[in-house]
Chimera marker file (.cmm) of the C-alpha trace (Angstrom):
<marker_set name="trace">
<marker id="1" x="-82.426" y="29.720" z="24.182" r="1" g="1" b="0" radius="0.5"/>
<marker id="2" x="-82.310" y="25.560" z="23.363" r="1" g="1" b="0" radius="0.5"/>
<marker id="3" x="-85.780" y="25.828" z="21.992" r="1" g="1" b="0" radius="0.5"/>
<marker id="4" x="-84.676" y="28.705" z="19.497" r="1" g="1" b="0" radius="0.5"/>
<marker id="5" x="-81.870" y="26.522" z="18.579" r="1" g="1" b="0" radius="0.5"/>
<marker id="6" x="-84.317" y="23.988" z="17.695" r="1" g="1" b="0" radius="0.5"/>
<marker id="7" x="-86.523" y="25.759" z="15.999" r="1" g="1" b="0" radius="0.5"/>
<marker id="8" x="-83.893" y="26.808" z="13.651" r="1" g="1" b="0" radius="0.5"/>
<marker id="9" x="-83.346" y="23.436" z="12.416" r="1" g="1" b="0" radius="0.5"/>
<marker id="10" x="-87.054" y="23.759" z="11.241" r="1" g="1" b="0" radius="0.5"/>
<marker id="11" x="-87.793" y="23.879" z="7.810" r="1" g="1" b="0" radius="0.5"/>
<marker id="12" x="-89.881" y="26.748" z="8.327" r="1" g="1" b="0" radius="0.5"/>
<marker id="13" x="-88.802" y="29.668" z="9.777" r="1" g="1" b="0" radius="0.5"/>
<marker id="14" x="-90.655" y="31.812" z="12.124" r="1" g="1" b="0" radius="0.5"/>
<marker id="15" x="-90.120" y="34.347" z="9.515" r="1" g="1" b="0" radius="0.5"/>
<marker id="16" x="-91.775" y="32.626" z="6.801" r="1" g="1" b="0" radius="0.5"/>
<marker id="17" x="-94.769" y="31.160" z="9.416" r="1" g="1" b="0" radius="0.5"/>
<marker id="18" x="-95.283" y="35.218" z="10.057" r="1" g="1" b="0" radius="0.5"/>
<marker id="19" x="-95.711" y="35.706" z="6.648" r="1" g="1" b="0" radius="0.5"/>
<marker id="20" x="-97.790" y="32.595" z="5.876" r="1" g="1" b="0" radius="0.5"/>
<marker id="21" x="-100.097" y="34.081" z="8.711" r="1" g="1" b="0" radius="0.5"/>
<marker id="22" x="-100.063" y="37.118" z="7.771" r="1" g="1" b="0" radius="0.5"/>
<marker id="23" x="-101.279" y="36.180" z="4.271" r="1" g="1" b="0" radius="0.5"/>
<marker id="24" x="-104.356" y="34.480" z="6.126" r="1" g="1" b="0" radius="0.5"/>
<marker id="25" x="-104.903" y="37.578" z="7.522" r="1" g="1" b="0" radius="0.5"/>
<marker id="26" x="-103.182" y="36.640" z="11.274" r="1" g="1" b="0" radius="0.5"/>
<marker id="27" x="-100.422" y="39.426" z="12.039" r="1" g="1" b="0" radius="0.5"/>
<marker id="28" x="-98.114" y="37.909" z="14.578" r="1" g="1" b="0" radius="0.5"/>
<marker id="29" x="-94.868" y="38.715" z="16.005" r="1" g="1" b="0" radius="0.5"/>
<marker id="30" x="-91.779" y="37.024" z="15.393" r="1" g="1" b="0" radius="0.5"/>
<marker id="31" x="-91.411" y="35.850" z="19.045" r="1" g="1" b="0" radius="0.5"/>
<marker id="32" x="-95.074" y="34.401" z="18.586" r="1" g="1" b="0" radius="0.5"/>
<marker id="33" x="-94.769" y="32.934" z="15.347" r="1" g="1" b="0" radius="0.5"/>
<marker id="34" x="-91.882" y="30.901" z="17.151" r="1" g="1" b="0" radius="0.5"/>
<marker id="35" x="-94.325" y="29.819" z="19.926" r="1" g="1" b="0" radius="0.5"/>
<marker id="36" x="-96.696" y="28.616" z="17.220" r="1" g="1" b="0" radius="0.5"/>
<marker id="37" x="-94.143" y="26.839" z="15.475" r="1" g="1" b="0" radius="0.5"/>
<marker id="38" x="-92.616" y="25.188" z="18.904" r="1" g="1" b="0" radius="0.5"/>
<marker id="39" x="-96.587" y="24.041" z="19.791" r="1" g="1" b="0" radius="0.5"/>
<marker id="40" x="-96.968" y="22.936" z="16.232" r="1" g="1" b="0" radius="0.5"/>
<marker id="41" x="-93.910" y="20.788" z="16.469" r="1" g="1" b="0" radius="0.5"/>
<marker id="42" x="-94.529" y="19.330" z="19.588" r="1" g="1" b="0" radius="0.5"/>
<marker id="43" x="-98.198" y="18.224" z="18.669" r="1" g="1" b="0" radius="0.5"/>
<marker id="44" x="-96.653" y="16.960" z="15.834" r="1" g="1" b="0" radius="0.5"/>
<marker id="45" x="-94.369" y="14.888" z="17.952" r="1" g="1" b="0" radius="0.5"/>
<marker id="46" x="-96.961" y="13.499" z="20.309" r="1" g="1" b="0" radius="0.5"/>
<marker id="47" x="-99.380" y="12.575" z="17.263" r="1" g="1" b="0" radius="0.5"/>
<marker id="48" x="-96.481" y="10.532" z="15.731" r="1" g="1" b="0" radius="0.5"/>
<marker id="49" x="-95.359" y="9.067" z="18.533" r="1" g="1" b="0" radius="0.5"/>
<marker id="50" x="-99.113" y="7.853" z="19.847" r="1" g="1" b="0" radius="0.5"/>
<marker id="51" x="-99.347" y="6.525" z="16.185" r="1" g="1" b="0" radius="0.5"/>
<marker id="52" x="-96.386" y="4.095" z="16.568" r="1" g="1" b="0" radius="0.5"/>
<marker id="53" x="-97.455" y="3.107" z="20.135" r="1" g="1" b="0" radius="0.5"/>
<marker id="54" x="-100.511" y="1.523" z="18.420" r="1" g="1" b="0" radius="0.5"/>
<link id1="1" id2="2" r="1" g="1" b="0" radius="0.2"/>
<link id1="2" id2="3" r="1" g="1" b="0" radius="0.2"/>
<link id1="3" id2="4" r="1" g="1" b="0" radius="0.2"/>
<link id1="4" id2="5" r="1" g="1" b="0" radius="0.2"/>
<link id1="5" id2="6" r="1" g="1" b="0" radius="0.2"/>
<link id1="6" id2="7" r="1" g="1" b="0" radius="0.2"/>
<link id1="7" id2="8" r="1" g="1" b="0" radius="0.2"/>
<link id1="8" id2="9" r="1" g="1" b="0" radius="0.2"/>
<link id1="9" id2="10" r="1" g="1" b="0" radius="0.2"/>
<link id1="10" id2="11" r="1" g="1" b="0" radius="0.2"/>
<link id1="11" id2="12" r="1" g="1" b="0" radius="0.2"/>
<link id1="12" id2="13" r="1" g="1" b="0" radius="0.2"/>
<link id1="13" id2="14" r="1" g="1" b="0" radius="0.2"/>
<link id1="14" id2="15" r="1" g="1" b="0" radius="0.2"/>
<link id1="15" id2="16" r="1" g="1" b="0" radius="0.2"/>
<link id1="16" id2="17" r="1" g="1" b="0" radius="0.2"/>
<link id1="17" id2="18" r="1" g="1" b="0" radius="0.2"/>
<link id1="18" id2="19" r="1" g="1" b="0" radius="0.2"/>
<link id1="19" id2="20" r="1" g="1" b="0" radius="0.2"/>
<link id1="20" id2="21" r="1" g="1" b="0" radius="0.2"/>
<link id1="21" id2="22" r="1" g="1" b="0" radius="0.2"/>
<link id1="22" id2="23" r="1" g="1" b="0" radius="0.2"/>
<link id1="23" id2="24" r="1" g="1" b="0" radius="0.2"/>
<link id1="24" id2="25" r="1" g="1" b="0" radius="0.2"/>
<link id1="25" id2="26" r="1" g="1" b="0" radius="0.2"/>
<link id1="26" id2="27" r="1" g="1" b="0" radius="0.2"/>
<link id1="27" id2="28" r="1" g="1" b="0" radius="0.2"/>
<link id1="28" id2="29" r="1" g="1" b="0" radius="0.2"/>
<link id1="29" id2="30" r="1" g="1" b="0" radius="0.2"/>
<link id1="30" id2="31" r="1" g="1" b="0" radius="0.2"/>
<link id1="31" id2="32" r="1" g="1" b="0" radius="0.2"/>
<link id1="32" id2="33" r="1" g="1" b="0" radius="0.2"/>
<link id1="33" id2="34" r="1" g="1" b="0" radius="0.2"/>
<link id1="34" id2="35" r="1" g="1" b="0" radius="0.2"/>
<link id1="35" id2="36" r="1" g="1" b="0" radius="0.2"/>
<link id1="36" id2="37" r="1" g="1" b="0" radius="0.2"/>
<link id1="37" id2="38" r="1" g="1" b="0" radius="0.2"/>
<link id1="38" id2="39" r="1" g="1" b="0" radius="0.2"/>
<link id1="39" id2="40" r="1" g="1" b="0" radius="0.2"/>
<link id1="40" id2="41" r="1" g="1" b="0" radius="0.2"/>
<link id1="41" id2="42" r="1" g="1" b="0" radius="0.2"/>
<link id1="42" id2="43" r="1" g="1" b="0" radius="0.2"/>
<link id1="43" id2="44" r="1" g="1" b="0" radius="0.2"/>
<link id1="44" id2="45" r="1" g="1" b="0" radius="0.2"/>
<link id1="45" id2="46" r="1" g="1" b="0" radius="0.2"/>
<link id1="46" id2="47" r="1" g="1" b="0" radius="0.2"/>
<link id1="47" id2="48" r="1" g="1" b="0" radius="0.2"/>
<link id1="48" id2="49" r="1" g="1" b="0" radius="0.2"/>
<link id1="49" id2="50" r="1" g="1" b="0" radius="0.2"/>
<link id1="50" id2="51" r="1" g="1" b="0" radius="0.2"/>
<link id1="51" id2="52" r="1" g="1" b="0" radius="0.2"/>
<link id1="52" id2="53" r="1" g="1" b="0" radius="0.2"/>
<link id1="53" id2="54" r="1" g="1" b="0" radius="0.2"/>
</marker_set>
């Protein structure tokens, strides 16, 4: 449940990543547009944070 409170502070939505998907022709789920978006973030994360390590 603390990772869906997270991603709501995203400013994209699983609803709108489902529909960006869709529109490249990936239908997804809700629940796995939210697992996209939680991977997504968290590569995110470890990209910046190896950046500032350099």
């Amino acid at each position: 449940m603390e990772d869906e409170e997270k991603n709501a502070n995203g400013k994209i939505s699983p609803e709108k990543a489902m529909e960006m998907l869709k529109s490249e022709g990936m239908n997804v789920t809700i629940e796995e547009a939210t697992e996209i978006l939680l991977f997504l973030r968290k590569m995110a994360h470890i990209a910046v944070s190896k950046f500032l390590e350099s």
